[in-house]
C-alpha positions in Angstrom: 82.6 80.6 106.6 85.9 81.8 104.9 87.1 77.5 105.2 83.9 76.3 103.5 83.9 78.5 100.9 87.4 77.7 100.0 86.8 73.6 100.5 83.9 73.8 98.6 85.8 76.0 95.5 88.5 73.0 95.9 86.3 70.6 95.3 84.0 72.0 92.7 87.2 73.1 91.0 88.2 69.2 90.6 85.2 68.4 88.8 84.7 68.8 84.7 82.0 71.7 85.1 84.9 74.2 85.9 86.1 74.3 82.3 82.9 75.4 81.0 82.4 77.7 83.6 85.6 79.3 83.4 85.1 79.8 79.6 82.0 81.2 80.1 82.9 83.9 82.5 86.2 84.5 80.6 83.4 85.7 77.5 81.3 87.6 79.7 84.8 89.4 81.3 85.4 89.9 77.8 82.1 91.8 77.3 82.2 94.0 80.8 85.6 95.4 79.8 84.4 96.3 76.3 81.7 98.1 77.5 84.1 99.3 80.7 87.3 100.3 78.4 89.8 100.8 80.9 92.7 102.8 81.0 94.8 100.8 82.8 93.5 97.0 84.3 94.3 96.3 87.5 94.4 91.8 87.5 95.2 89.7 89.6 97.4 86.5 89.8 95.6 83.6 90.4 95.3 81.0 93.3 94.5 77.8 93.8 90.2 77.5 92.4 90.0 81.1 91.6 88.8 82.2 88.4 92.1 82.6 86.0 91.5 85.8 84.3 94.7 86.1 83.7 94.6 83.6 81.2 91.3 84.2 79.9 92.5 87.8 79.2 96.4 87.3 77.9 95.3 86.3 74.4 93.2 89.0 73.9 95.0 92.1 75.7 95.4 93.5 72.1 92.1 94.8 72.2 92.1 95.8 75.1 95.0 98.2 74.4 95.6 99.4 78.1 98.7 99.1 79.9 98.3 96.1 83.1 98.7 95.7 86.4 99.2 93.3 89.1 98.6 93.8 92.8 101.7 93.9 95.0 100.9 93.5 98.9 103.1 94.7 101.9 102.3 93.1 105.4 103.4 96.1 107.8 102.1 98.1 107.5 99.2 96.1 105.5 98.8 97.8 102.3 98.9 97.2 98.5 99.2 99.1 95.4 99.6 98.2 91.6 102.8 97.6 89.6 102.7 98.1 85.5 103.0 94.0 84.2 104.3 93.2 81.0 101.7 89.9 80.8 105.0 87.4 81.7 104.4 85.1 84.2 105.8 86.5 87.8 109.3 87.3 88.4 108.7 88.7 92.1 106.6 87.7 94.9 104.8 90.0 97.1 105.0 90.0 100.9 102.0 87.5 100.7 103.7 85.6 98.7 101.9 86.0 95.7 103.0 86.6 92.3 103.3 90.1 91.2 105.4 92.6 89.2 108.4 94.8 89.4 107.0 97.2 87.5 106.2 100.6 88.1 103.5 102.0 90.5 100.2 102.6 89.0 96.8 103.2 89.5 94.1 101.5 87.8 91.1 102.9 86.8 89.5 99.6 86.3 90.6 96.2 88.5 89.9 92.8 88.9 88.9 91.5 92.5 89.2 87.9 93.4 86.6 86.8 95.5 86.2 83.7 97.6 82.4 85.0 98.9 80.4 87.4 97.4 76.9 89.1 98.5 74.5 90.0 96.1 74.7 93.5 97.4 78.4 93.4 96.1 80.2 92.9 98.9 83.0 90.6 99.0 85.0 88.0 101.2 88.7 87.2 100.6 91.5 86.2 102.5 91.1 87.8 105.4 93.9 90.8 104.9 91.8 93.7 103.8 94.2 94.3 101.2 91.5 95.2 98.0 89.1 96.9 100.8 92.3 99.2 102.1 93.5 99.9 98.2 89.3 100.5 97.3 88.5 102.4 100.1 92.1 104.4 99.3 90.6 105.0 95.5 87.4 106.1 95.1 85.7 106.3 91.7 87.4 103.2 90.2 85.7 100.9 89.0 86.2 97.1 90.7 84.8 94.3 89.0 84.2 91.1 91.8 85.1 87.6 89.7 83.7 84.6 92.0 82.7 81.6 91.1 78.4 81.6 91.8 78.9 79.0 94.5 81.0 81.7 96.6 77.3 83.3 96.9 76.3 84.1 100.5 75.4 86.1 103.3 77.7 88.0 105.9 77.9 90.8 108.1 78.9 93.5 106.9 82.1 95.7 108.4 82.8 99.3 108.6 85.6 99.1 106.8 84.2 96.2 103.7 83.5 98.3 100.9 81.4 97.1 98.1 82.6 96.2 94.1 80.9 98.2 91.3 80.2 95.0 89.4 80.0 90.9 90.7 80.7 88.7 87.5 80.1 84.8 87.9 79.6 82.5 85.5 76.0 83.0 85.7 75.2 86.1 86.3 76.4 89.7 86.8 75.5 91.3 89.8 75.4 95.3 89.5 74.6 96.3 93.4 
C-alpha cells in the first residue's frame, strides 16, 4: 500500500494541479496554527511529493513568533527528537538521511507530520520507521497536525503501537478525528 501511495504522489506531484493545491493547504496551515498558536513548531523537511510546509511557512514565521524545530532521527536505537532551526536550509543530516538541525533539543508543543496515507480517523502511514508514532506516543498532549495530500486517503489496519494525529489537513479538507 505504502509503494502505491508514494507512485501515485510522484505522479500527481508532476502534474500542474499540485501548485494550486499546495497553495491552498499552505493558507489553510496558515489558519490552523493561528487558531493553534504554538509555542514552539515542530516541521519537518520535506521529501520528494510531500507537502512543503516549510516553504509555505518560512515567509510568514514572523507571525508566528515561536521558536522552530526540525526532526532529527537516530536508527539504533530508533528514535527521534526535535532540534531548535534557525529556518536555513539543512547543514546536517539525520541518521535517515534527512535534513535536519544542529540545534538544540526541544520539545514542541505543536508539530507537523508528513504523511504518505492518512485515515479519516486520523491515523497515519509513513515510511515505515515509526519514528513520529515513537516521539507521539513519547509526548502526550501535543498537538500533531497530519499534512497529506487528499489522494494519500485510505483504509489500513490499525497497530498497537499507530497513534493517531489531533488534526489531518489536506488541501481539501481538515479532518479533526
Amino acid at each position: 500500500m505504502r509503494q502505491e501511495l508514494l507512485a501515485r504522489r510522484k505522479a500527481w506531484a508532476a502534474t500542474p494541479a499540485t501548485h494550486a493545491a499546495a497553495l491552498t493547504l499552505g493558507r489553510s496551515l496558515h489558519q490552523v496554527l493561528e487558531q493553534l498558536e504554538p509555542q514552539c513548531l515542530g516541521l519537518y523537511w520535506p521529501l520528494d511529493g510531500e507537502f512543503n510546509a516549510v516553504d509555505a511557512l518560512l515567509p510568514h514565521t514572523e507571525a508566528l513568533a515561536c521558536p522552530l524545530a526540525l526532526p532529527f532521527a537516530y536508527k539504533n536505537p530508533r528514535r527521534m527528537d526535535y532540534r531548535r532551526w534557525d529556518g536555513q536550509p539543512p547543514a546536517v543530516q539525520d541518521e535517515c538521511g534527512i535534513g535536519s538541525s544542529a540545534g538544540a533539543a526541544v520539545q514542541p508543543d505543536v508539530v507537523l507530520v508528513p504523511c504518505v496515507g492518512f485515515t479519516a480517523e486520523g491515523y497515519r502511514l509513513g515510511y515505515g520507521g515509526g519514528y513520529y508514532d515513537r516521539w507521539l506516543a513519547a509526548h502526550p498532549g501535543v498537538i500533531s497536525v497530519g499534512l497529506a495530500w487528499n489522494l494519500g486517503r485510505t483504509q489500513f489496519a490499525i497497530e498497537p503501537h499507530d497513534q493517531a494525529l489531533t488534526l489531518v489537513l489536506t488541501e481539501t479538507e481538515l479532518i479533526s478525528p
